[in-house]
C-alpha positions, -999 to 999 in steps of 0.1 A, spaced: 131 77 -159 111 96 -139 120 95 -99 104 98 -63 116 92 -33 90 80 -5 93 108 27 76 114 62 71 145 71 91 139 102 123 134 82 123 170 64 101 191 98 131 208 124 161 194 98 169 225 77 189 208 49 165 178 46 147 189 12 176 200 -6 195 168 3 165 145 -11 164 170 -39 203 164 -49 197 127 -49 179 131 -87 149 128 -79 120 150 -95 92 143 -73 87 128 -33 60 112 -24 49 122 12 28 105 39 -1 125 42 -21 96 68 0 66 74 -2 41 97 18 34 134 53 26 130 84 30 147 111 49 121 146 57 119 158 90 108 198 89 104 204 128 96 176 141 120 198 175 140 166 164 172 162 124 170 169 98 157 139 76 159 104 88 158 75 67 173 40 69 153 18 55 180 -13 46 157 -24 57 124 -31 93 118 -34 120 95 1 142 94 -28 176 87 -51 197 103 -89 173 96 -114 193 82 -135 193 112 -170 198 99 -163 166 72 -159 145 101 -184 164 127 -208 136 146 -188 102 131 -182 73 147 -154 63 121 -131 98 118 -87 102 111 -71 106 143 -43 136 150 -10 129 152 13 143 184 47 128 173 57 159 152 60 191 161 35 220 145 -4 217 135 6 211 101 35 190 99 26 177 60 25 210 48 55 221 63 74 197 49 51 199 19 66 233 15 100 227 17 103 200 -5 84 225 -33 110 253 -25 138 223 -32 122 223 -66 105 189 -60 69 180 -76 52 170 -42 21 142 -43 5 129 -14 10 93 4 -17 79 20 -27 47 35 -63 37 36 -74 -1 50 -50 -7 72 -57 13 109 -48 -8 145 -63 21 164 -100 22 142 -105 -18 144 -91 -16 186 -117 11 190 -146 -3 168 -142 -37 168 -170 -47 144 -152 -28 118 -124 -53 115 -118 -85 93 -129 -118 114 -114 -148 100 -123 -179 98 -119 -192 136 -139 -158 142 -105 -138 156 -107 -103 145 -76 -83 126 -77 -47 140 -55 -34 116 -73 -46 89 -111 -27 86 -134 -48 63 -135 -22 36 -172 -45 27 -187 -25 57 -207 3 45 -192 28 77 -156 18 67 -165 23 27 -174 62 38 -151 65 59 -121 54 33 -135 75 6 -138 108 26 -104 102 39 -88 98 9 -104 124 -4 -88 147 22 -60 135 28 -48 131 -13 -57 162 -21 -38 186 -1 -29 226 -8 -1 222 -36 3 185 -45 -2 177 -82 -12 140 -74 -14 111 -46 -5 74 -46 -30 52 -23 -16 23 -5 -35 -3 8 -71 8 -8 -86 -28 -10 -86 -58 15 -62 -64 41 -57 -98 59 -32 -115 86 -4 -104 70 7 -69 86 41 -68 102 26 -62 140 44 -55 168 65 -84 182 53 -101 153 51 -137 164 27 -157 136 58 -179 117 51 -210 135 36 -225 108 43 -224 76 14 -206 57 27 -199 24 5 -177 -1 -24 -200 -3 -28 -202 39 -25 -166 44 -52 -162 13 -75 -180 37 -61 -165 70 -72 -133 56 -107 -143 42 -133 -119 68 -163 -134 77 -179 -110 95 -220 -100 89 -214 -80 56 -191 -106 38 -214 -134 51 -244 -116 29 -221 -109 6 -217 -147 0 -251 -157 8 -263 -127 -16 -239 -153 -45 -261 -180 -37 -238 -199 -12 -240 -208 24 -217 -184 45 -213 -208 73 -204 -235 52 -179 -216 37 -166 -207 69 -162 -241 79 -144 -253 48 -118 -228 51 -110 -242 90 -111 -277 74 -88 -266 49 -61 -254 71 -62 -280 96 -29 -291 76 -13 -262 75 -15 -265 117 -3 -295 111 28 -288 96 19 -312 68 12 -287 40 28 -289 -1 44 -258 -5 25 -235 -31 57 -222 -54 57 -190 -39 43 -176 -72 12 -157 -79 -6 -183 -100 7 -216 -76 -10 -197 -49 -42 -196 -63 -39 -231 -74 -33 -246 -39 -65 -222 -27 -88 -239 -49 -68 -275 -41 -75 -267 -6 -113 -252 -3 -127 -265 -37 -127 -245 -69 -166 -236 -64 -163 -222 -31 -128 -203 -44 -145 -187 -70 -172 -177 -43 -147 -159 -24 -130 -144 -54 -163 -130 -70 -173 -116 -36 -137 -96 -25 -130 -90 -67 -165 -69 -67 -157 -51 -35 -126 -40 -39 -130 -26 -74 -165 -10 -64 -138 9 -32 -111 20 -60 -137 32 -87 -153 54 -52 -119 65 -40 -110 76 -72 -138 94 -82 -139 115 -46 -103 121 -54 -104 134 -84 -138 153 -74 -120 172 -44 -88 179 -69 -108 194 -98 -79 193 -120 -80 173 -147 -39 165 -141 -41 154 -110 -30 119 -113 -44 91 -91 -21 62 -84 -28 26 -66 -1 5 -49 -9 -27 -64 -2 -65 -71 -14 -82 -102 -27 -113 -83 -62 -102 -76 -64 -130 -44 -33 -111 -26 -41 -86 1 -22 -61 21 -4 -24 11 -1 -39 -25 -38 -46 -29 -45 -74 -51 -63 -64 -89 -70 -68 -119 -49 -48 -142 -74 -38 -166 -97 -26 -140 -76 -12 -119 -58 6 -152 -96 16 -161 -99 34 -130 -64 54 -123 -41 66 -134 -15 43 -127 0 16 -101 31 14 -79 43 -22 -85 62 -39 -59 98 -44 -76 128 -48 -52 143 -85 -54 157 -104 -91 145 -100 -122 115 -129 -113 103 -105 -89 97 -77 -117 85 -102 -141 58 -112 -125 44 -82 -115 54 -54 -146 41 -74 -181 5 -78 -166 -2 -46 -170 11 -33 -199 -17 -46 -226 -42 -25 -208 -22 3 -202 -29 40 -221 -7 70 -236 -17 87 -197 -9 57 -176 21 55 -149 36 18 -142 54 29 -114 82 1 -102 90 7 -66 123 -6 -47 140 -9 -19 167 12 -13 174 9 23 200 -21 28 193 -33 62 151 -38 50 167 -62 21 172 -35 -5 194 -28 -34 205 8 -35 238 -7 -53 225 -26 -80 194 4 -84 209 18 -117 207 -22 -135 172 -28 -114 153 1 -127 169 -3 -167 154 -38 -161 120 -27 -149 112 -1 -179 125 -27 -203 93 -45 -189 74 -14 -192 81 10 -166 79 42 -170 86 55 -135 106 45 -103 98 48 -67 122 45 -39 113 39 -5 123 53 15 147 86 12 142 93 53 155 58 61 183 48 42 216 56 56 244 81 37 260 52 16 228 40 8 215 76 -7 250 78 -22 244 46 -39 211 58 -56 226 94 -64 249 75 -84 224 52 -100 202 81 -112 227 101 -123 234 67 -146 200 66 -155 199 99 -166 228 96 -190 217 62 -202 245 46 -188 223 13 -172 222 -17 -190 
């Protein structure tokens, strides 16, 4: 099976033996952040750090200064790595490693855009705003996510990209001193947490015939349980989720929502495509989504459809790490609709201490194309430790011989 390892250019820029060490894991291609959003990341082998702090969200290359002349809504510049270009330096040396190199960038999901420009950002129910989540219904955050991906995927020598988060985000986001486990959402309360109310999905709704404000006042009714502590758990799975949304707002004002953020989110993909594929003009250039099969989830693995999404791109990156449930539920859903040019793409977890499986990889990824995929992704080559790159040098090189059962 085809392999890539996930990279930031911080992990390969100032460490000379950084490319040819990802190369010699088995890998064939890396996928590297080209805009990503703030975190805080480890980098075991790094000769000048060990932990390198991304502030806020930012573009790891040079913007093109005259797309973005005069916009309120424009990437910001990194100042964490060294060098005006620190994507294409690294860029570089991965090639000269022999490695296919494709773009990584993340799209709806920017805490410095939605602290900036407030009105961007999801507002839920109770009318709090998500700053890292920008209501990708706004017309200003539409053009500025499909100009952005357009730069930022198609940069000088990569032969494809893979778009995270290019649909609606919510509450769920990881933030820092994360402190939202009090009560117990499960999948159907952070559905609702995450349902935006703001001026452009009110029309939205009203445009479908319903009463936005009514709507909004359902959704508080229905989670005045989950405050309560007195909710039924939801099964964890895709399709109990859904079930317990429509148990809890009513299946009329459920399909209301769904219609509204189903239309919206495939109109952004079919936009982001086509600018991608516009700036690349090369007919191989392949455009991958990070998705989930549950079209009500939200977050870096964007809920779809999988025959629209598969109608759009070129492919998905599927969410994989954990038992064989995990990859049942989100591999099969895909494959009826998928063509002879279509990458399913199942991505683990191959850093221990974030709850991967570098040790079982090798059994993980035979299981996962049995299902129908054709590729594997591991995230993430700059922060797994030495025995945990060991372990999936040793699962690909079982792969490779067809040694995995």
């Amino acid at each position: 099976m085809r392999a890539s390892a996930f990279v930031y250019p911080w992990d390969v820029v100032g460490d000379p033996d950084a490319a040819r060490r990802i190369a010699d894991l088995g890998v064939q291609q890396v996928t590297l952040a080209s805009a990503y959003h703030s975190t805080r990341a480890l980098t075991p082998r790094h000769p000048d750090h060990r932990v390198v702090t991304a502030r806020h969200a930012a573009v790891l290359y040079p913007p093109d200064a005259g797309r973005w002349q005069g916009r309120e809504l424009r990437p910001y510049r990194q100042s964490w790595v060294p060098g005006d270009d620190p994507y294409g330096e690294a860029a570089a040396a991965l090639a000269d490693a022999g490695l296919e190199v494709h773009t990584w960038v993340v799209l709806a999901h920017n805490s410095r855009l939605g602290e900036e420009h407030p009105s961007i950002a999801v507002r839920n129910a109770y009318g709090d705003r998500y700053p890292w989540a920008p209501c990708v219904a706004r017309p200003e955050v539409r053009a500025y996510l499909v100009d952005l991906a357009a730069e930022a995927a198609v940069r000088p020598g990569a032969k494809g990209t893979e778009l995270e988060s290019c649909g609606w985000y919510g509450l769920a986001h990881l933030h820092a001193h994360d402190k939202i486990g009090g009560a117990p959402l499960g999948g159907a309360g952070q559905y609702l947490m995450s349902l935006c109310f703001c001026d452009s999905c009110g029309a939205g709704y009203e445009g479908l015939g319903a009463d936005a404000e009514e709507l909004r006042r359902a959704v508080v009714r229905a989670l005045r349980p989950v405050w309560a502590g007195e909710t039924a758990a939801d099964g964890g799975d895709r399709a109990g989720e859904w079930a317990e949304a429509e148990k809890l707002i009513g299946a009329d004002r459920a399909a209301v929502f769904a219609a509204w953020r189903d239309r919206v989110a495939s109109s952004l993909r079919a936009e982001v495509v086509a600018a991608v594929r516009a700036a690349a003009a090369e007919t191989d250039f392949r455009v991958l989504l990070h998705a989930d099969p549950a079209p009500h989830r939200s977050g870096a693995n964007v809920g779809v459809d999988p025959a629209d999404v598969l109608a759009q791109a070129d492919g998905v990156v599927l969410p994989c790490t954990g038992g064989e449930a995990a990859r049942s539920a989100v591999l099969p859903p895909f494959v009826p609709h998928r063509s002879e040019r279509t990458v399913l793409a199942a991505n683990f977890t191959v850093v221990t201490g974030m709850g991967g499986s570098p040790a079982t990889l090798a059994r993980d990824a035979a299981h996962a194309a049995r299902l129908g995929a054709d590729e594997i992704r591991l995230y993430h080559a700059g922060l797994a430790s030495d025995q945990d790159l060991a372990a999936v040098r040793t699962a690909l090189t079982e792969l490779s011989r067809g040694r995995a059962s």
